[in-house]
C-alpha positions in Angstrom: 16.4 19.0 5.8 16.6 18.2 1.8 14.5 22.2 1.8 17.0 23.6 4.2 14.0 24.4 6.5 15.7 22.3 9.3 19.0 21.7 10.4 20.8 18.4 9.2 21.6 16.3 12.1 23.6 13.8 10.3 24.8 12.7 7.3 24.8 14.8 3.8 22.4 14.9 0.6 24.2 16.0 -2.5 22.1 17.6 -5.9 23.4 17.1 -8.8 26.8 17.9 -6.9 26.2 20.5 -4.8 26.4 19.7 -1.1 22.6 20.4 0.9 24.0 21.0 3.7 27.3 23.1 3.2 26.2 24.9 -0.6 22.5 24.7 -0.3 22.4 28.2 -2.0 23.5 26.2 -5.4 22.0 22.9 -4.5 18.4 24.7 -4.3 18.9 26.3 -7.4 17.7 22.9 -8.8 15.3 22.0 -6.5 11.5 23.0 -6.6 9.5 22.1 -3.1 5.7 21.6 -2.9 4.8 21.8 1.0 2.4 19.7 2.7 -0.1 22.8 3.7 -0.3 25.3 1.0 2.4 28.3 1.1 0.0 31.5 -0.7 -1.2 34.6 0.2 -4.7 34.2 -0.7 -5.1 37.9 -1.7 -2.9 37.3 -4.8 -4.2 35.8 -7.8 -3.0 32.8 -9.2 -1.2 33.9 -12.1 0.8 36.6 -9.8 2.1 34.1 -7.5 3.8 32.4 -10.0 5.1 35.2 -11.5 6.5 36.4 -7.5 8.0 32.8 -7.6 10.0 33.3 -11.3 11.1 36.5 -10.4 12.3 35.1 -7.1 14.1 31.8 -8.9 15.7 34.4 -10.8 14.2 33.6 -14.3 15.2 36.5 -16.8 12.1 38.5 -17.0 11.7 38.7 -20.4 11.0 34.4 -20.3 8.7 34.9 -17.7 5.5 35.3 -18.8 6.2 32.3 -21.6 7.2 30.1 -18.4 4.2 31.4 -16.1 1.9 30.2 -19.5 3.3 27.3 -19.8 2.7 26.5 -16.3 -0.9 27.2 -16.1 -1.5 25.5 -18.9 0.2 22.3 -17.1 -1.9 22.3 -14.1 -5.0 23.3 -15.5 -6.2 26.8 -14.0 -6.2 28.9 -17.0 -9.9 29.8 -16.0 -8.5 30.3 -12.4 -5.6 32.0 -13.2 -6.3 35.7 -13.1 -9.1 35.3 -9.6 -7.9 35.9 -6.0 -6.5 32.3 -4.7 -9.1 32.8 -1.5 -11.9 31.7 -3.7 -9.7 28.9 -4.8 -10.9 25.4 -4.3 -8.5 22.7 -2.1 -7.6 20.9 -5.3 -6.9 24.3 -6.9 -4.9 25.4 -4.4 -2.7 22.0 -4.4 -2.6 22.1 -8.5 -0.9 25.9 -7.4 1.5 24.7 -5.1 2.7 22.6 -7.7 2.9 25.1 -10.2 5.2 27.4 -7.7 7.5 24.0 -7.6 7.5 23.5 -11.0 8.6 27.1 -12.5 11.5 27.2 -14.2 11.0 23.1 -14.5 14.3 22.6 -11.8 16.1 19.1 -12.1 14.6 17.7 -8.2 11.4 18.5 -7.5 10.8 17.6 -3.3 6.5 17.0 -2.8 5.5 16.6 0.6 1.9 14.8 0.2 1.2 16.9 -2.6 -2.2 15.4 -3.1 -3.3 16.2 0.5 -6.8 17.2 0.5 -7.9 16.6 -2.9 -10.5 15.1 -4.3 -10.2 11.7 -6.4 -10.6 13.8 -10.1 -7.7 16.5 -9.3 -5.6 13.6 -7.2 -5.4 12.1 -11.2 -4.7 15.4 -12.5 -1.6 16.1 -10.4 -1.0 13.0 -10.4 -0.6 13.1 -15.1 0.7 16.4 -14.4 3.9 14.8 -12.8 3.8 11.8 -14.4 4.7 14.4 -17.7 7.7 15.7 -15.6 9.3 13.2 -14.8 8.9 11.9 -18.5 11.0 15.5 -19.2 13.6 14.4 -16.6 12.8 15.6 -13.6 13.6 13.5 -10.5 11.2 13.6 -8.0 11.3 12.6 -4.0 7.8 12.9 -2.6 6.0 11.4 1.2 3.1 10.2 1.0 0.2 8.0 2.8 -1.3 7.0 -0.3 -0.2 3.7 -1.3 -1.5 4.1 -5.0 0.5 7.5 -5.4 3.3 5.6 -4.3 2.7 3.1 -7.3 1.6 5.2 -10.0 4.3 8.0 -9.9 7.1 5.8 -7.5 10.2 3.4 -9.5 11.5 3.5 -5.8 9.7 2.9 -2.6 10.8 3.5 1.2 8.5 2.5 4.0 9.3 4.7 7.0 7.7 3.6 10.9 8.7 6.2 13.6 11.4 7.5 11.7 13.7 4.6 10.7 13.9 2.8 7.6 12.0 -0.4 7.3 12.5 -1.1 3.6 13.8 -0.2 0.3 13.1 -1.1 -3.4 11.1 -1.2 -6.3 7.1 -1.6 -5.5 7.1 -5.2 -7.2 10.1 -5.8 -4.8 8.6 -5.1 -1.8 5.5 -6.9 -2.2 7.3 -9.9 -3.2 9.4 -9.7 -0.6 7.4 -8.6 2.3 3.7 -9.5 0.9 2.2 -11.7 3.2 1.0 -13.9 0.1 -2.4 -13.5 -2.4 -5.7 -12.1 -2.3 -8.5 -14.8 -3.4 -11.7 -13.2 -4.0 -14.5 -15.9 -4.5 -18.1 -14.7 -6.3 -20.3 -17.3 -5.6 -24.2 -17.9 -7.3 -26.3 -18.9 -4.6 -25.8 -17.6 -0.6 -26.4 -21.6 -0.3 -22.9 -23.1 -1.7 -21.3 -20.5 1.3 -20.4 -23.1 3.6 -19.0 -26.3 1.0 -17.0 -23.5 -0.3 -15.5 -22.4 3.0 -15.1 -26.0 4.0 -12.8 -26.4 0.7 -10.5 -23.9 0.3 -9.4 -24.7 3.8 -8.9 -27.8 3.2 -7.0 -27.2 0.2 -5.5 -24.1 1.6 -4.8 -25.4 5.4 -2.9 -21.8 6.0 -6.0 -19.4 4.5 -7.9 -17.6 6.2 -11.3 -15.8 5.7 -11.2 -11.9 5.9 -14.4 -11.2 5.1 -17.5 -13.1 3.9 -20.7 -11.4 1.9 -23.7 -12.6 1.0 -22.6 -14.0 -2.5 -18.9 -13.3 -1.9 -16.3 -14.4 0.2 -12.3 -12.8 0.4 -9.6 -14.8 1.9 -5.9 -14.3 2.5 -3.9 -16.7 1.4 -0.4 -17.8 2.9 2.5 -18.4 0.4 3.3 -21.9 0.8 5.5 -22.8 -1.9 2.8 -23.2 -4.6 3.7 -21.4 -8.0 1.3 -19.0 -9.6 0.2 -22.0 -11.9 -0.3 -24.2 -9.1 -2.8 -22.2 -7.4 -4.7 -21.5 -10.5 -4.7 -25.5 -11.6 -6.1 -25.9 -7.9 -8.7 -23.2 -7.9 -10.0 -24.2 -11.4 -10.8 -27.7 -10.2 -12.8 -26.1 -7.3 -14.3 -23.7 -9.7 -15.3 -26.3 -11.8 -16.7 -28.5 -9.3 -18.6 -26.1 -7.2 -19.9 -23.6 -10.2 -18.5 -20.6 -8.9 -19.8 -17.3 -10.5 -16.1 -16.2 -11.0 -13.2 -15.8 -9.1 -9.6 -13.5 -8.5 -6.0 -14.2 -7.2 -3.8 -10.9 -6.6 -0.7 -10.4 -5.4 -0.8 -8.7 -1.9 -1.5 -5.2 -2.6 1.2 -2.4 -1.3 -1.3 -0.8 1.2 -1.7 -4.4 2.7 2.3 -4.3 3.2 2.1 -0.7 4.3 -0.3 -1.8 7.0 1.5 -4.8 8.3 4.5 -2.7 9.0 2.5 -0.5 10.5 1.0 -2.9 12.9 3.9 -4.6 13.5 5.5 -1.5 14.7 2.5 -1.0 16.8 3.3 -4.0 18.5 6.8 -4.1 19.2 6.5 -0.2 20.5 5.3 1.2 23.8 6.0 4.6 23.2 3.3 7.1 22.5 3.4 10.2 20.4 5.9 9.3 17.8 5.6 10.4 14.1 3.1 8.0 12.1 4.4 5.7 9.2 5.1 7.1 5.8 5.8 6.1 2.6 8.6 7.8 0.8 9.1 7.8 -3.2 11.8 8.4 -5.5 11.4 8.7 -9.2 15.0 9.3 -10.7 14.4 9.1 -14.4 18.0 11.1 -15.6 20.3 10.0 -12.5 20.0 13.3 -11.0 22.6 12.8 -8.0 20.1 12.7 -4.9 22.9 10.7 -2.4 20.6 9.8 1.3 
């Protein structure tokens, strides 16, 4: 809908003041849009798809080629630039994509899993590449299943389940909030000190619970039950202590961990089959670009 691909079926979006649904002809003139499956004809190289998408944003043509340089030098296919994009690798293609969205650098750039596909090196390197952008001032709004995308380019978080709103706020907000409690990770030095270790923490802990147990390592959940950070840690060094643990972590409850309990939850409370599955939508505003939902 925020594309104008789709009809709106209610309510409005406004860019930088321009109405999406009743002047999207001036609203999209801000707005660059990375699709989900990659929008190229493979016959082109990639250097003359971007200059097809300056010419089309209507950049004057004597600052295209400067802008088209600049942008392969952003997402890193300068070797690439001048080959046909059918010999193009996936993460290539996505680093592409991006390139068409950011030409002419517009104030909102839209990214629908823009890391789709890639492998863990490029995933980084689109992921610096907009972590740069949004340092320049551009606001971005991007979906995503990727918790850790989410945290490393997101200052707000939505968590969608079959298309309604389930929550809203900054990523340390939501995992205090909805974070079912702390991750204990226990390292132990012999296989042998398993079970008076198990036997202690629920003692100590009445409301943990083992997730999974190794041979020399055993992970628990544990249940927030009014004990401050300092608590936990003056408890769990007295155990350390006494049992000679190798070493041992407490973490917050990760954002994927909230993701999924949503998820599950939804699972539970719905009958219905076929429906949309859970994502996770992000908005980086740095400059108050007006993006009204």
């Amino acid at each position: 809908m925020l594309t104008g691909e789709n009809p709106i079926t209610s309510g409005n979006a406004y860019i930088k003041g321009w109405s999406v649904k009743d002047n999207w002809l001036e609203a999209g003139a801000n707005v660059g849009y990375c699709p989900q499956f990659d929008a190229v004809i493979r016959e082109m190289t990639g250097e003359e798809t971007l200059y097809m998408f300056a010419r089309i944003r209507g950049i004057p043509e004597k600052d295209i080629a400067q802008k088209v340089n600049a942008v392969v030098y952003a997402i890193g296919i300068r070797m690439y630039a001048k080959r046909q994009i059918k010999g193009y690798s996936g993460g290539n293609k996505r680093r592409l994509s991006l390139g068409i969205a950011l030409v002419g650098l517009p104030d909102v750039l839209l990214l629908d899993e823009p890391t789709t596909g890639v492998d863990p090196k490029a995933r980084r390197i689109v992921w610096n590449i907009l972590s740069r952008v949004r340092e320049l001032g551009t606001a971005l709004v991007l979906t995503s299943h990727s918790m850790d995308e989410c945290e490393a380019l997101c200052t707000e978080l939505a968590i969608m389940v079959y298309g309604k709103f389930r929550c809203y706020g900054s990523c340390q907000h939501i995992k205090s909030l909805y974070g079912a409690g702390y991750t204990l990770i226990i390292r132990l030095r012999s296989s042998l000190d398993a079970p008076e270790t198990i036997a202690t923490i629920k003692s100590t802990f009445p409301s943990a619970s083992l997730k999974e147990q190794q041979i020399l390592q055993l992970n628990w959940d544990l249940r927030r039950d009014g004990d401050s950070w300092s608590e936990l840690f003056a408890k769990l060094e007295q155990i350390s202590d006494r049992l000679h643990w190798d070493d041992y972590s407490l973490s917050q409850t990760t954002l994927e961990q909230v993701f999924i309990e949503f998820s599950r939850d939804a699972a539970v409370r719905s009958d219905s089959v076929g429906k949309s599955a859970p994502v996770a939508n992000g908005f980086s505003n740095p400059n108050n670009t007006y993006l009204h939902f």
